[in-house]
C-alpha positions in Angstrom: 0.0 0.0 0.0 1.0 3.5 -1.0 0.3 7.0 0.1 0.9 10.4 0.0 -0.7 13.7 1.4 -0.7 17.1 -0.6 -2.2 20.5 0.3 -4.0 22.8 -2.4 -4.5 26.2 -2.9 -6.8 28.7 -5.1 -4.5 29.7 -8.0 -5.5 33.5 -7.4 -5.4 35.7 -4.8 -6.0 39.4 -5.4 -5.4 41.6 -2.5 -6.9 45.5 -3.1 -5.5 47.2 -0.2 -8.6 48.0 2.3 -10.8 45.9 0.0 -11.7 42.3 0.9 -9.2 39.4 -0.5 -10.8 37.6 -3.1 -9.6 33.9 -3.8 -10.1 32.2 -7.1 -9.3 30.5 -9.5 -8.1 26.4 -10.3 -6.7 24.3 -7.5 -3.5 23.7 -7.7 -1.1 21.6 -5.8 1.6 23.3 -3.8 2.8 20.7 -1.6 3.4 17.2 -1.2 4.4 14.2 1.8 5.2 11.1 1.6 8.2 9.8 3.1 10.2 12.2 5.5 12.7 14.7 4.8 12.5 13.7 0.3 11.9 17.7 -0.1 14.5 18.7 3.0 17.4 16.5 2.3 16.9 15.3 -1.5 14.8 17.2 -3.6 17.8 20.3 -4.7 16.5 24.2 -3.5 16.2 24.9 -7.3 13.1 22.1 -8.0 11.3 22.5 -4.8 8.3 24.3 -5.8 8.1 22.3 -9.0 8.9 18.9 -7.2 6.1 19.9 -4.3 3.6 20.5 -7.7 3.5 17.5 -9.3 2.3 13.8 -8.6 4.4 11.0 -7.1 4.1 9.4 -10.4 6.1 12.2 -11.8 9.1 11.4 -10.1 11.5 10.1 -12.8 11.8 13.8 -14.1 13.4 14.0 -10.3 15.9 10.7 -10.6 19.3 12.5 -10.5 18.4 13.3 -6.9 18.0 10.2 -5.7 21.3 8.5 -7.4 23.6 12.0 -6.8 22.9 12.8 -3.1 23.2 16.4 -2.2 23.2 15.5 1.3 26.2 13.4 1.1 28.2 16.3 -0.2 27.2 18.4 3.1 28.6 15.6 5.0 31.7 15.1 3.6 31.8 19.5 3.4 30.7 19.3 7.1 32.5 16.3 8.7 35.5 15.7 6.0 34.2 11.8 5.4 33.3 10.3 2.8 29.1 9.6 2.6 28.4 6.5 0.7 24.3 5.3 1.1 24.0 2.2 2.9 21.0 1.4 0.2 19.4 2.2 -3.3 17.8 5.5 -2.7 16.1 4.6 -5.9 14.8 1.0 -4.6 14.2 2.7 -0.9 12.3 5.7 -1.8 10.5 4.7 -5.0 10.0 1.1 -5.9 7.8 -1.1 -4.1 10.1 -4.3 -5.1 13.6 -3.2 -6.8 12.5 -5.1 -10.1 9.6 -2.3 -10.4 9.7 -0.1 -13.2 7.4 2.9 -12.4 8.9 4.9 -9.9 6.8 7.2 -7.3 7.6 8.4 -4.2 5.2 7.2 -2.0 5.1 6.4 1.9 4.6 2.5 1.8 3.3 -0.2 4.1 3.8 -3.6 3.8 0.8 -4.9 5.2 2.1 -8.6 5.6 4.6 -7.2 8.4 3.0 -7.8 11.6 3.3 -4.7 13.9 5.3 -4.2 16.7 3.6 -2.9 20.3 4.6 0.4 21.5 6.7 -1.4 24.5 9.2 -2.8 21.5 9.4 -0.6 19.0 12.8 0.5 18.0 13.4 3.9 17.1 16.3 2.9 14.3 13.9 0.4 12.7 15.4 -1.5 10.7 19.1 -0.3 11.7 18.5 -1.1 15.6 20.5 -3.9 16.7 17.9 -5.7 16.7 15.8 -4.6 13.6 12.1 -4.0 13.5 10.9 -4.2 10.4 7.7 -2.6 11.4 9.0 1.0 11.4 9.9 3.6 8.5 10.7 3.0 5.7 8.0 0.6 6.1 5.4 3.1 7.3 6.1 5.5 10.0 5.6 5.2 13.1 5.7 8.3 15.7 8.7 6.6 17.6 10.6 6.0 14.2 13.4 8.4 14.2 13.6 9.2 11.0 16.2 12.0 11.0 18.9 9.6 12.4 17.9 6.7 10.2 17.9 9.1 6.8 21.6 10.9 8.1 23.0 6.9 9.1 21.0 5.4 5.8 22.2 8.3 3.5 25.7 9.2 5.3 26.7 5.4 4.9 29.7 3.8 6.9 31.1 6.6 8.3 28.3 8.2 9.8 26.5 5.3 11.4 26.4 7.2 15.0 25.8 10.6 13.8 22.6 11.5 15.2 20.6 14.7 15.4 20.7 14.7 19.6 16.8 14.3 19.9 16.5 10.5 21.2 13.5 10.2 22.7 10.1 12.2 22.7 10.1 14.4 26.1 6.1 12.9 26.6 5.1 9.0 26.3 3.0 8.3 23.7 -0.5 6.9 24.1 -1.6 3.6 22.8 -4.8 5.1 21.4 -6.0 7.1 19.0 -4.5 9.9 18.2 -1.5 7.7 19.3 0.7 11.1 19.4 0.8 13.4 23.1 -0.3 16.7 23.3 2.3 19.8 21.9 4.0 21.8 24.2 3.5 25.4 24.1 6.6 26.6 21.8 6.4 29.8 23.3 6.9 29.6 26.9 9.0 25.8 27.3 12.9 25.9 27.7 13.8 22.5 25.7 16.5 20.5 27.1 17.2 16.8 25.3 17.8 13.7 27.4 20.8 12.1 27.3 20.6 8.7 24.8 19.0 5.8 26.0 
């Protein structure tokens, strides 16, 4: 199974100073979600808009991307080691089986993997010492975390205990429905990370 979210606009907007804002026009897509952090760390600044525009089915146009990391560059600019992908972006991101022709970035879920209870599931996924294959890229989770899977995943070797400091979420999760905690208030909280666990 394959999914994505994408938010839509009116294509016009006229704005006549004290006169009221009138919207109109065609829908038109001006942003798109499927798995974490494609647009932020893959998609280069210069195809953005035009990326976030079109349909997953689309994404061959965006290829080079996925085979020419612009991410690993940063790493080796940042850390001065060479990034080498531990996987296929290509097969990863936007095949269901590697033998797959189409390609379209799309979150997936195999739904033939059993899931894992909240008590056991593993924050690397599939890169925990002991892998669960429940978690992203195989869905996502709200435990998966996905920044230090995508910086160990895309970074390669050398970077398999860079990590973005954030370990664990400072709330527990419920079991139920809407299965994520309340927000804090960004405005008046002092963050401070726990250590690792």
């Amino acid at each position: 199974m394959g999914a994505y979210a994408a938010t839509s606009r009116r294509s016009i907007t006229v704005l006549r100073g004290p006169h009221p804002t009138q919207i109109r026009g065609a829908w038109v897509q001006v942003q798109r979600l499927a798995n974490p952090l494609v647009n932020e760390a893959i998609i280069g600044t210069e195809d953005k808009d035009r990326w976030n525009a079109l349909n997953p089915v689309q994404e061959k146009m965006f290829l080079d991307y996925y085979q020419n990391l612009r991410l690993n560059t940063a790493l080796e600019a940042v850390f001065g080691a060479d990034a080498e992908p531990l996987l296929n972006m290509v097969d990863l991101l936007l095949k269901y089986k590697p033998e797959d022709k189409q390609l379209s970035e799309l979150l997936r879920l195999n739904l033939t993997v059993a899931p894992t209870p909240l008590a056991n599931q593993k924050p690397l996924t599939v890169l925990d010492p002991t892998p669960d294959g429940a978690g992203w890229p195989n869905g996502r989770r709200p435990i998966d975390d996905v920044t230090d899977i995508a910086i160990k995943v895309i970074g390669g070797n050398n970077y398999l205990t860079a990590s973005d400091s954030v370990n664990t979420n400072d709330k527990p999760l419920p079991e139920t429905f809407p299965f994520l905690s309340s927000p804090w208030d960004g405005l008046n909280r002092f963050h401070v990370n726990p250590p690792a666990p």
